[in-house]
VOLOGU-951395 format. One line per field, with one value per residue (C-alpha): residue in one letter; chain; y, x, z. Coordinates in Angstrom, 1 decimal. Layout:
type: c(A; ...)
mol: c(A; ...)
py: c(Y; ...)
px: c(X; ...)
pz: c(Z; ...)
# end
This chain:
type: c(X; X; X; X; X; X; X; X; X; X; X; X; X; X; X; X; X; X; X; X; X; X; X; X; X; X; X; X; X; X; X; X; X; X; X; X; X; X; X; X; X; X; X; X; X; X; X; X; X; X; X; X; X; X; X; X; X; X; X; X; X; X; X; X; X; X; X; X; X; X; X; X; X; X; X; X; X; X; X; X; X; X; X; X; X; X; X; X; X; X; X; X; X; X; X; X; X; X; X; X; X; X; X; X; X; X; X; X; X; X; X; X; X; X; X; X; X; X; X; X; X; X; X; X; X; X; X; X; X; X; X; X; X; X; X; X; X; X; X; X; X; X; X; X; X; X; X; X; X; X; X; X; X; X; X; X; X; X; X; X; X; X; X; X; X; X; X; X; X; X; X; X; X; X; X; X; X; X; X; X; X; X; X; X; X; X; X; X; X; X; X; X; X; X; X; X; X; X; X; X; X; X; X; X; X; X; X; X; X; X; X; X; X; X; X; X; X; X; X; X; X; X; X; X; X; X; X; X; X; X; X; X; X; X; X; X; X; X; X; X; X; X; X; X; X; X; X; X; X; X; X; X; X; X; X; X; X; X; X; X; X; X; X; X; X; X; X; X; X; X; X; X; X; X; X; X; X; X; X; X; X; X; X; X; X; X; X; X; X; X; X; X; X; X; X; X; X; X; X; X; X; X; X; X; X; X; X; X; X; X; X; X; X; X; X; X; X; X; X; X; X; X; X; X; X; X; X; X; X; X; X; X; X; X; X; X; X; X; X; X; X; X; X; X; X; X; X; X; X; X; X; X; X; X; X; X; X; X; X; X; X; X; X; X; X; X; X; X; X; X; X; X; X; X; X; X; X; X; X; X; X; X; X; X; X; X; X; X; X; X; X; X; X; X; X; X; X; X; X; X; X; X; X; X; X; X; X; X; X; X; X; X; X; X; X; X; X; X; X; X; X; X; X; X; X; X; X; X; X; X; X; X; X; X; X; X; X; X; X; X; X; X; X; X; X; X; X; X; X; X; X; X; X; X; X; X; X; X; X; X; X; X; X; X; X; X; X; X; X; X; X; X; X; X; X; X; X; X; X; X; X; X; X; X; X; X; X; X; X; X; X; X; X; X; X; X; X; X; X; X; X; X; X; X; X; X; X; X; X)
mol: c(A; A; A; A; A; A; A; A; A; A; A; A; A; A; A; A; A; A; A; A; A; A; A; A; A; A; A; A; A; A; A; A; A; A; A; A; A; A; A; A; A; A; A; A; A; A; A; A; A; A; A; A; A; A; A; A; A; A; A; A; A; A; A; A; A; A; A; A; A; A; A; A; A; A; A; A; A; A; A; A; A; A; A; A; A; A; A; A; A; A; A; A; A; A; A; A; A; A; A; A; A; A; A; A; A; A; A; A; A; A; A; A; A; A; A; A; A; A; A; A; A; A; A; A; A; A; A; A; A; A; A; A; A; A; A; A; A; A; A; A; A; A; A; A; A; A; A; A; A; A; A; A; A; A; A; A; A; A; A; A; A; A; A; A; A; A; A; A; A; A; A; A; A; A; A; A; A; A; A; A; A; A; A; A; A; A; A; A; A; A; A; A; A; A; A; A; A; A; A; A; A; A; A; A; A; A; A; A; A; A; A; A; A; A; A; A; A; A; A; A; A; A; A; A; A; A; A; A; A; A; A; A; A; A; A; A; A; A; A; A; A; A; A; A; A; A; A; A; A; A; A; A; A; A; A; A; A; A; A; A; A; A; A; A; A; A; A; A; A; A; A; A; A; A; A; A; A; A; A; A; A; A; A; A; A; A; A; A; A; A; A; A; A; A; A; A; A; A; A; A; A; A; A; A; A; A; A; A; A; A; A; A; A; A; A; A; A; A; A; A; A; A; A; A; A; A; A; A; A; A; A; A; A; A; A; A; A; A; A; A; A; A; A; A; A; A; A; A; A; A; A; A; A; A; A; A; A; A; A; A; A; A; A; A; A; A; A; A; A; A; A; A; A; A; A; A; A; A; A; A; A; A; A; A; A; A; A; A; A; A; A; A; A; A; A; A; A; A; A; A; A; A; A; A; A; A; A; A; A; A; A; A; A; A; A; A; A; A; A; A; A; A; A; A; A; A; A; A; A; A; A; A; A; A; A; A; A; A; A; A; A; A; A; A; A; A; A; A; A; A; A; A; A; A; A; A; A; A; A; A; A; A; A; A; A; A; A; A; A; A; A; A; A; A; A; A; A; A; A; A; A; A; A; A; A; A; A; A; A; A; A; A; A; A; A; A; A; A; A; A; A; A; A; A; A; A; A; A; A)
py: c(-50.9; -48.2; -47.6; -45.2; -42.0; -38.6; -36.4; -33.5; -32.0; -29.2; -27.6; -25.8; -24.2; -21.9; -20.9; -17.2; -14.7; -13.3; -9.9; -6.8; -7.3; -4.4; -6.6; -6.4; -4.1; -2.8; -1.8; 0.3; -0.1; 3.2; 2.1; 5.6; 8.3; 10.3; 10.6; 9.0; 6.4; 7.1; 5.0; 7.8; 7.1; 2.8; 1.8; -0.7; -1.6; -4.9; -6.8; -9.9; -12.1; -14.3; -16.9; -20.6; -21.5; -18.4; -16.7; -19.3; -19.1; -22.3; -23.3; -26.1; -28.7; -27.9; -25.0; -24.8; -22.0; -19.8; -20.1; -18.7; -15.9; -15.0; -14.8; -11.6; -11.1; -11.8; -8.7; -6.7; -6.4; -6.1; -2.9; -1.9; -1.8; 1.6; 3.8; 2.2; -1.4; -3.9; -7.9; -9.9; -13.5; -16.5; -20.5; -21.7; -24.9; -27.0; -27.2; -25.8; -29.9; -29.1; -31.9; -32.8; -36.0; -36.8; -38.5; -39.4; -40.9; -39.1; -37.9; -34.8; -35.5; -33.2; -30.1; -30.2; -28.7; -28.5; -31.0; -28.8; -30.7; -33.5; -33.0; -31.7; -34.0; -34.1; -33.0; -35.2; -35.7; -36.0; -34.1; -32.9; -30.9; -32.7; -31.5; -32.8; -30.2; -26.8; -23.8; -22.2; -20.8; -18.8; -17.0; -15.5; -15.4; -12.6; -15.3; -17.0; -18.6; -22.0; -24.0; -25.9; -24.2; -23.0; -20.1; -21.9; -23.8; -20.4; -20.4; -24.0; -24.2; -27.9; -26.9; -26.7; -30.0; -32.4; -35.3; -33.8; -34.3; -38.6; -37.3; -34.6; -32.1; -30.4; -29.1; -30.2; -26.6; -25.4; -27.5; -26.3; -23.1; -23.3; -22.2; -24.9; -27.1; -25.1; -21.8; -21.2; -19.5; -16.6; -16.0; -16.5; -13.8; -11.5; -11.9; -10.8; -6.8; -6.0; -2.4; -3.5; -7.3; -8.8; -11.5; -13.6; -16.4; -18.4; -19.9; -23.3; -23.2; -23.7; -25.1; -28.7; -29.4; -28.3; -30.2; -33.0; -33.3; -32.6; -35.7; -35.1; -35.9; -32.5; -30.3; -26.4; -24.2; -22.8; -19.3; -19.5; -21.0; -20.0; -19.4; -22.1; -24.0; -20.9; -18.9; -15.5; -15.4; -17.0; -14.2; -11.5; -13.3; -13.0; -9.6; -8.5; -10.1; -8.4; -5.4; -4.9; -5.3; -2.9; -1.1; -0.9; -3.9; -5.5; -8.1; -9.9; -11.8; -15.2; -15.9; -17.7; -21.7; -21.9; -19.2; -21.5; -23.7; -27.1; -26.7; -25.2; -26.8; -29.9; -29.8; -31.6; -32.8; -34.8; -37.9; -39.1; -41.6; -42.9; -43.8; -47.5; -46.1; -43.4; -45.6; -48.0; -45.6; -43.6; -46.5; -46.9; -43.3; -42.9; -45.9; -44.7; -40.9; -42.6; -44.2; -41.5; -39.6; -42.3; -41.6; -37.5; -37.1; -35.2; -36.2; -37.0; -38.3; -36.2; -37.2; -37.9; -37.4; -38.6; -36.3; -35.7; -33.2; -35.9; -35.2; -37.1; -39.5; -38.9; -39.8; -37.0; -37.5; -34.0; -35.9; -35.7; -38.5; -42.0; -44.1; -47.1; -49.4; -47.7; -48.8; -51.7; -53.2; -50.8; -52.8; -56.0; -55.5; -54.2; -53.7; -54.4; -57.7; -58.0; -60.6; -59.5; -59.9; -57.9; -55.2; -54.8; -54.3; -51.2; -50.1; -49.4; -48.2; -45.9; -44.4; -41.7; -41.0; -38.4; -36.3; -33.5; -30.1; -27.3; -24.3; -21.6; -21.5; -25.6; -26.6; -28.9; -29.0; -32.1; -31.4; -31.5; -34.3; -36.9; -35.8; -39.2; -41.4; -40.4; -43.2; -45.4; -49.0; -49.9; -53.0; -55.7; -54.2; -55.9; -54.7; -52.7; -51.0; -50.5; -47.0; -44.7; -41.1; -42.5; -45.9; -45.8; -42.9; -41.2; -40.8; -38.0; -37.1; -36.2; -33.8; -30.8; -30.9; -27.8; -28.2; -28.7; -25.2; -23.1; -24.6; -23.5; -19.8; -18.9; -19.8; -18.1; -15.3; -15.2; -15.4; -12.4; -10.3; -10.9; -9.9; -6.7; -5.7; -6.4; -4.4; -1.8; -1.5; -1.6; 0.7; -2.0; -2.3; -4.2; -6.2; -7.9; -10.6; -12.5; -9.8; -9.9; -13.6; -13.3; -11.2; -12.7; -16.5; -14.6; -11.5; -11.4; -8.4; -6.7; -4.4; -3.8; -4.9; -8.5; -10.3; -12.7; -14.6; -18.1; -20.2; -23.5; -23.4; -20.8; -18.1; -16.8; -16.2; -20.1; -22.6; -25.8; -27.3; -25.2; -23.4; -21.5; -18.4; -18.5; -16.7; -13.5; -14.6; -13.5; -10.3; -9.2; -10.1; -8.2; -5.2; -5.4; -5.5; -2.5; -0.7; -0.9; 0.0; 2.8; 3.8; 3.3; 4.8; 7.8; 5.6; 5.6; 2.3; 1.5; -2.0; -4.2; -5.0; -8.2; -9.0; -9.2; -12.5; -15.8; -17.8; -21.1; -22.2; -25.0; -28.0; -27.0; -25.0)
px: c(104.8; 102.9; 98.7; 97.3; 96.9; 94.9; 96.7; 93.7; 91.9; 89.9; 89.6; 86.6; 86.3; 83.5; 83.8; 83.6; 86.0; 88.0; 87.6; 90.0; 93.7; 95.8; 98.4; 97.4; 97.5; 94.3; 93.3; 90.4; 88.7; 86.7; 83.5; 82.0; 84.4; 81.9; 83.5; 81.9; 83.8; 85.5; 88.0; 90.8; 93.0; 92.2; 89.1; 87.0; 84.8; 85.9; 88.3; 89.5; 91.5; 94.0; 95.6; 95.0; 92.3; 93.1; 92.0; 88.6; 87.5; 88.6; 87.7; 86.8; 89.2; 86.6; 85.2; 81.8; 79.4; 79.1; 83.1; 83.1; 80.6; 83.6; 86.8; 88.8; 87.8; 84.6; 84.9; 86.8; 84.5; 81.3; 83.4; 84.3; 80.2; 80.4; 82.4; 81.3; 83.0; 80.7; 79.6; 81.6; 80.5; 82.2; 82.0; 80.1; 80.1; 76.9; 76.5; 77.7; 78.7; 82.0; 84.0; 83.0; 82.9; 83.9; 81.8; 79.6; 82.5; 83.7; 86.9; 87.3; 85.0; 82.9; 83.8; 85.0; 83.6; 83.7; 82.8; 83.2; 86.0; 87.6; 89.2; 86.6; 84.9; 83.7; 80.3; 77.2; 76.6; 77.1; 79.2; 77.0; 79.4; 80.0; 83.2; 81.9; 79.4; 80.8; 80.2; 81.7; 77.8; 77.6; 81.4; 83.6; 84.2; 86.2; 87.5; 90.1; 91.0; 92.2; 93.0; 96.0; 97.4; 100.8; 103.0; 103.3; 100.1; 98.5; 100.2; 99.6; 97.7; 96.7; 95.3; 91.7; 92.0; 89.6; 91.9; 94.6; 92.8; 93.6; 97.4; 98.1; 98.4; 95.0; 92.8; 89.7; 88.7; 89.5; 88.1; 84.9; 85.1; 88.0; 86.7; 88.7; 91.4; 93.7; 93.2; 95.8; 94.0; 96.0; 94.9; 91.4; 91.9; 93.7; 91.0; 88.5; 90.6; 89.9; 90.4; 91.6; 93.6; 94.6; 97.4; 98.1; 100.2; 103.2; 101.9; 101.6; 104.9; 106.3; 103.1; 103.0; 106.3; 105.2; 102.2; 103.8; 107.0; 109.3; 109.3; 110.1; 107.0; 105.9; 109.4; 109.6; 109.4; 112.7; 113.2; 115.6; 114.2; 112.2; 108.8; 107.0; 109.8; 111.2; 109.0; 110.7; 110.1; 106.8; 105.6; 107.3; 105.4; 101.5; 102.6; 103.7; 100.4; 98.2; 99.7; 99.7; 95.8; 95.2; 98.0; 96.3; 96.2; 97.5; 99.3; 100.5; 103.5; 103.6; 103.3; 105.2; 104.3; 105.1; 102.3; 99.5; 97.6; 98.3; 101.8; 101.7; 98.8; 99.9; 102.8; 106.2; 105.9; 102.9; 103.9; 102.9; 105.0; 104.6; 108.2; 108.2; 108.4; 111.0; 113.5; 113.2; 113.1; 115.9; 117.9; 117.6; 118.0; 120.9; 122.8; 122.0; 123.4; 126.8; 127.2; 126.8; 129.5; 132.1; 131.7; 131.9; 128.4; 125.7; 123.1; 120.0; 117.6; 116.5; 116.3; 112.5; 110.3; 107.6; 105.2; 102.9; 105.1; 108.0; 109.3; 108.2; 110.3; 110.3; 112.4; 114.7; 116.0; 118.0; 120.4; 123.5; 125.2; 123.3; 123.9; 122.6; 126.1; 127.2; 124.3; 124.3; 128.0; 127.6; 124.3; 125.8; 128.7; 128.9; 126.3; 123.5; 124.8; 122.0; 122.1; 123.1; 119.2; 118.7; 120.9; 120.1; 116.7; 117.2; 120.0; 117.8; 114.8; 117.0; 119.8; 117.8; 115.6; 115.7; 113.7; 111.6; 112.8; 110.5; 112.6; 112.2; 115.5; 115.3; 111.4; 110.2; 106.7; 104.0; 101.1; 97.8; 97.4; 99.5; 98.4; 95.9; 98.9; 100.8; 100.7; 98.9; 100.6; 102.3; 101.4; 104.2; 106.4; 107.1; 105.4; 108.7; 109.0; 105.8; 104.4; 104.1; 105.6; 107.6; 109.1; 108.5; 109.7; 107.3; 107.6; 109.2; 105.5; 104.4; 106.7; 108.2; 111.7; 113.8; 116.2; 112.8; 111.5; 114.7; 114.5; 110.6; 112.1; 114.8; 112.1; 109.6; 112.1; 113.0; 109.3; 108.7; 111.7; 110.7; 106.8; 107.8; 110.2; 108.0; 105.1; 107.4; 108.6; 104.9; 103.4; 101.2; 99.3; 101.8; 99.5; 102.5; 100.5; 103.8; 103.8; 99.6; 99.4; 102.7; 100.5; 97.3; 99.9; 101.6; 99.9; 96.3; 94.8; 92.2; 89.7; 85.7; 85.6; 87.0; 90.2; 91.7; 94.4; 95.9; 94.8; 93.2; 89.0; 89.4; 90.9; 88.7; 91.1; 91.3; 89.2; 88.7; 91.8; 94.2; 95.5; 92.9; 91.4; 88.0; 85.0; 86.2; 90.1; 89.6; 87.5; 90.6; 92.7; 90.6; 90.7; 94.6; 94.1; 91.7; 94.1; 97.1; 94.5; 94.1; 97.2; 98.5; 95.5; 94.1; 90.6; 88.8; 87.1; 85.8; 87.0; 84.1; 83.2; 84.7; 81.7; 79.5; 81.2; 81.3; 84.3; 83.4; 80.7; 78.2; 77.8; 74.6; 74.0)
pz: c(115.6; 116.0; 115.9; 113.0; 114.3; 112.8; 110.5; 111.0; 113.4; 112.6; 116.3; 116.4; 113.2; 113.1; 109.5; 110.2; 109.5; 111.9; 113.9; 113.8; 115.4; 115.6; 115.1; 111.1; 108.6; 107.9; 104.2; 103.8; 100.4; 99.6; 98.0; 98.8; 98.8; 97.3; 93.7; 90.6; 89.4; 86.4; 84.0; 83.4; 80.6; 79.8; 77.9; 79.6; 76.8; 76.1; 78.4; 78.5; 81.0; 80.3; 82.6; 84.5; 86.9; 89.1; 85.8; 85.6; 89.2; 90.3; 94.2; 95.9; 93.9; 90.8; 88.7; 88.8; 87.7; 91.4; 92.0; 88.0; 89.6; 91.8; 89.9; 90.2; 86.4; 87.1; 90.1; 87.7; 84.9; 87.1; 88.8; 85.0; 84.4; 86.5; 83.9; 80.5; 80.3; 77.8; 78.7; 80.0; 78.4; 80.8; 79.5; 82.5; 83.7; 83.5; 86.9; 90.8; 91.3; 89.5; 87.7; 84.2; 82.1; 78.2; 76.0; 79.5; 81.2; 84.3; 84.6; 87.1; 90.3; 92.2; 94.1; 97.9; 100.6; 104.5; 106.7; 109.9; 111.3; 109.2; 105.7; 103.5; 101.0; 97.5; 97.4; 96.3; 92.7; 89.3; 87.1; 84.0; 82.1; 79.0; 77.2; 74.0; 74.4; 72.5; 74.0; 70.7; 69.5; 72.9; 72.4; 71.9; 75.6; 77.7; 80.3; 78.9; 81.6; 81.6; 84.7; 84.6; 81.8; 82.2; 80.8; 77.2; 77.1; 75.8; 72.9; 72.2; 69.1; 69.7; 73.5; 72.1; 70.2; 71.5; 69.9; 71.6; 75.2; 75.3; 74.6; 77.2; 74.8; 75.2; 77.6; 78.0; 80.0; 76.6; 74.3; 75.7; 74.0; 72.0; 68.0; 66.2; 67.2; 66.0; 67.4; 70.7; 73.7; 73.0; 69.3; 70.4; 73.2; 70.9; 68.0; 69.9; 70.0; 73.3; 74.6; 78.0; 79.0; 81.8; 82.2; 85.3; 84.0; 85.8; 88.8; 87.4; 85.7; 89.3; 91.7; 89.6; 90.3; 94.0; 94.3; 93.0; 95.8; 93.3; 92.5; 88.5; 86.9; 86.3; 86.2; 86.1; 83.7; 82.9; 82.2; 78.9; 76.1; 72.9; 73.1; 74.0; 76.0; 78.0; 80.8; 79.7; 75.7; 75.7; 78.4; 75.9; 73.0; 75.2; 76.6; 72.9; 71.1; 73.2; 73.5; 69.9; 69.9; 73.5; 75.4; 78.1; 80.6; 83.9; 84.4; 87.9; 89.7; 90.5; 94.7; 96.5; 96.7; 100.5; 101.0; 100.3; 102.8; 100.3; 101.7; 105.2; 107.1; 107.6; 110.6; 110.0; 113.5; 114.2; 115.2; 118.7; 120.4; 123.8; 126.3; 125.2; 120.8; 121.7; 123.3; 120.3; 117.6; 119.4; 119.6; 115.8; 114.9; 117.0; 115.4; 111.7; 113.0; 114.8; 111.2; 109.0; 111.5; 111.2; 107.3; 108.2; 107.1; 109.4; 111.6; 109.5; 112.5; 115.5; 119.0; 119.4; 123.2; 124.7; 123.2; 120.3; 118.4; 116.7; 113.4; 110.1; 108.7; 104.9; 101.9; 100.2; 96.7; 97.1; 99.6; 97.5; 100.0; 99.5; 102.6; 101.5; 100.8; 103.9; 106.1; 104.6; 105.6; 108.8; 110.3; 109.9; 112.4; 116.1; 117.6; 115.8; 113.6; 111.8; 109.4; 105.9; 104.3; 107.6; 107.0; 103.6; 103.7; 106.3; 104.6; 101.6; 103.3; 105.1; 103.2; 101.9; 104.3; 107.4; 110.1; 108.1; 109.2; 111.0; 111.5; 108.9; 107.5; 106.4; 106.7; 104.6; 103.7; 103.8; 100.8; 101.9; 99.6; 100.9; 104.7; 105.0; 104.3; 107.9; 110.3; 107.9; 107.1; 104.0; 102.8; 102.3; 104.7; 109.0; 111.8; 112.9; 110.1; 108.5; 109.9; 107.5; 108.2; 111.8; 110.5; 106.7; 105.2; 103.0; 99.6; 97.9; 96.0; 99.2; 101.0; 99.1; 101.0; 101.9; 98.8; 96.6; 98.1; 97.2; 93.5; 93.4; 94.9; 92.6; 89.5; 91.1; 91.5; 87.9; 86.6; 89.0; 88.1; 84.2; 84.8; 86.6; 83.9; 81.3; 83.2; 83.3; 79.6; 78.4; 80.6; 82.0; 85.3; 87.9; 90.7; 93.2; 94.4; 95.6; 98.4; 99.0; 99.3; 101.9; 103.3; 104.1; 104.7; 107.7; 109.7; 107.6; 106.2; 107.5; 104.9; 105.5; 109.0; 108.1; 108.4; 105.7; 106.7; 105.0; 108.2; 105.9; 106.1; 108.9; 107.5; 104.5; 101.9; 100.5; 99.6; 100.8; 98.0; 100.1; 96.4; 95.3; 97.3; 98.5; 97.4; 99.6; 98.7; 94.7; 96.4; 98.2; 94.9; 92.6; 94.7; 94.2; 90.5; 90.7; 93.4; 90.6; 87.2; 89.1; 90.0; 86.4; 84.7; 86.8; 86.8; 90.1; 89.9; 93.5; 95.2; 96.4; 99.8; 101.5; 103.6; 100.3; 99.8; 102.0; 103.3; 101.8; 99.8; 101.5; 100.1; 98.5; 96.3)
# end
């Protein structure tokens, strides 16, 4: 019914950051105040991080070794150099492709990057990390980061098994590194009796389910529970654990998932339709709406305009009404009488579906992901009713629906209100990056004569995956960590400056 149409257009995107506006805060970090820098109360002699791929220096869709060059840790310990803070050993990758392989098969593809206008694309190359390969000789390693791992996963003791990778249960990241494959990633971190930890743990507790639409196949982690099942007493049992070994540490919030590129870039109204569509598709929408009100159920389909800015259709599983039976008996009368095979077949493509929602209060949100599939065709299905994202509704994997969004909140909420307590009791550096990455998503923040904002390539503070932050994005996070390890400790570590380090990378490197 209707032609394929683009989902992205990268207007002019110069890939530099942007200038001053004194509409933004600026933050001024003080790299020369004059004052030596000096590590008050904490002991910086041997740190080590804990946490996901945040932790590792993922970017790009990949870790590779220059994105490990520019983790916040990574930041952190080269700052902790200046006032007597040892080697900080990392489990590089083999390579600045990204992806890896196991036992020479690939499995994780190459890093993305830019192509200054259209969605960015994996990078050219083969991955040559081999997981088989232990990196266990070079260690023990400070970065125990682990991407994809979430809240529980660190005390996994089967998440360095290389058996364990074929069953879900391990990490290949891990298994890397990992001494034996029975050692948890938070024994291994606590073994090594560092003076000073860091802990950023949570994020992918709620961003799978996120990332995947809510669709169920990767649910959230609930906050009750023992440890290991439960966000709140496997957090205690890390914080606890390393605490025993060094007091001293920082630890961080969870941010929210609607603050992220993945999730906002993509508009909820991009559908073009010229006057011939909209009286069509109004005439369908209009008849589904007049049904659902003779059954006192709302609107579910908008009016739609001659213009380029019509709502998606998508699927919602969170409608607690299903309108299929009533569509069903409803198209087959007055005035549509469509024959019962007819009616069906509408009914069920159609009785969970509705117009995606763009004001604040209800938006739901299209992942980057699923962004290629909008006015694309679904096979098997007729002409009329074939369009993916106007006359096929897209599936629930790829939109993150209002109702989907509050659930991700209130965990997120929960997570956060744990972390900070627990920061509290322990005496621990608190970093709120919940209210940072708000932040940089809505009026930027300006520091060293740059501006980071959460505008996707543009903006400098994400990569190119739209989740994690750019080269200069885990500057302007590590800064935050320092900011906090100094206000807790009396140190006077100096932040670094966020025009030593790029947007994006290139695609060579």
């Amino acid at each position: 019914m209707i032609k394929n149409f683009k989902w992205l257009l990268l207007v002019a995107a110069t890939f530099v950051a942007c200038n001053n506006n004194n509409d933004e805060e600026v933050v001024v970090y003080n790299t020369t105040d004059g004052l030596p820098p000096t590590a008050g109360s904490a002991n910086f002699s041997k740190f080590v991080s804990l946490g996901n791929s945040l932790t590792a220096g993922y970017s790009d869709n990949a870790l590779f070794i220059e994105g490990q060059k520019v983790s916040y840790t990574y930041i952190m310990a080269q700052q902790f150099a200046t006032v007597g803070g040892g080697e900080f050993k990392v489990p590089f990758m083999a390579d600045n492709i990204g992806g890896f392989k196991v036992n020479g098969v690939p499995v994780a593809g190459p890093r993305l990057a830019s192509t200054g206008g259209a969605a960015p694309v994996p990078v050219a190359g083969t991955p040559s990390t081999e997981i088989m390969t232990s990196l266990v000789a070079g260690g023990p390693y400070n970065n125990c980061g682990v991407p994809g791992a979430k809240s529980f996963h660190l005390l996994s003791p089967s998440y360095g098994s290389l058996a364990g990778i074929s069953m879900g249960t391990a990490n290949p990241y891990y298994v890397r590194f990992a001494p034996n494959a029975t050692t948890s990633v938070l024994s291994y971190a606590a073994a090594q009796t560092p003076t000073f930890f860091s802990l950023w743990i949570g994020n992918n507790d709620v961003l799978g389910y996120a990332t995947s639409g809510g669709d169920g196949s990767n649910p959230i982690t609930p906050s009750a529970g023992a440890a290991g099942v439960g966000f709140d007493a496997t957090y205690d049992a890390l914080v606890n654990t390393m605490t025993a070994v060094s007091p001293k540490g920082v630890i961080a919030n969870i941010p929210y998932v609607n603050s992220l590129p993945f999730f906002t870039f993509v508009a909820t109204n991009p559908v073009p339709l010229n006057a011939a569509q909209v009286a069509s598709l109004n005439q369908l929408w209009g008849g589904l709406n007049a049904i659902l009100a003779s059954a006192s159920q709302p609107a579910r389909f908008q009016t739609l305009t001659v213009s380029s800015t019509n709502p998606l259709l998508i699927a919602d599983d969170m409608l607690t009404y299903d309108a299929t039976p009533l569509f069903t008996v409803a198209l087959q009368g007055p005035p549509f009488n469509f024959p019962a095979a007819t009616a069906g077949f509408l009914g069920t493509l159609y009785g969970k579906a509705r117009h995606a929602s763009a004001s604040s209060a209800t938006r739901d949100y299209v992942v980057l992901s699923s962004a290629g599939t909008i006015g694309t065709i679904q096979p098997g299905f007729p002409p009329n009713n074939n369009t993916i994202g106007v006359t096929y509704p897209m599936e629930d994997k790829a939109i993150l629906s209002a109702g989907e969004t509050a659930l991700v909140k209130t965990a997120t909420d929960a997570y956060n209100a744990k972390i900070k307590a627990v920061a509290a009791a322990k005496g621990l550096a608190f970093v709120d990056t919940n209210a940072l990455m708000s932040q940089v998503s809505s009026t930027g923040i300006s520091a060293n004569g740059f501006t980071v904002t959460g505008a996707f390539i543009t903006g400098g503070g994400f990569s190119t995956d739209g989740v994690h932050p750019s080269p200069r994005g885990y500057a302007l996070i590590a800064n935050s960590f320092i900011e906090a390890i100094n206000k807790t400790y009396g140190s006077n570590l100096k932040g670094v400056n966020l025009g030593d380090y790029r947007i994006l990378f290139p695609k060579t490197l």
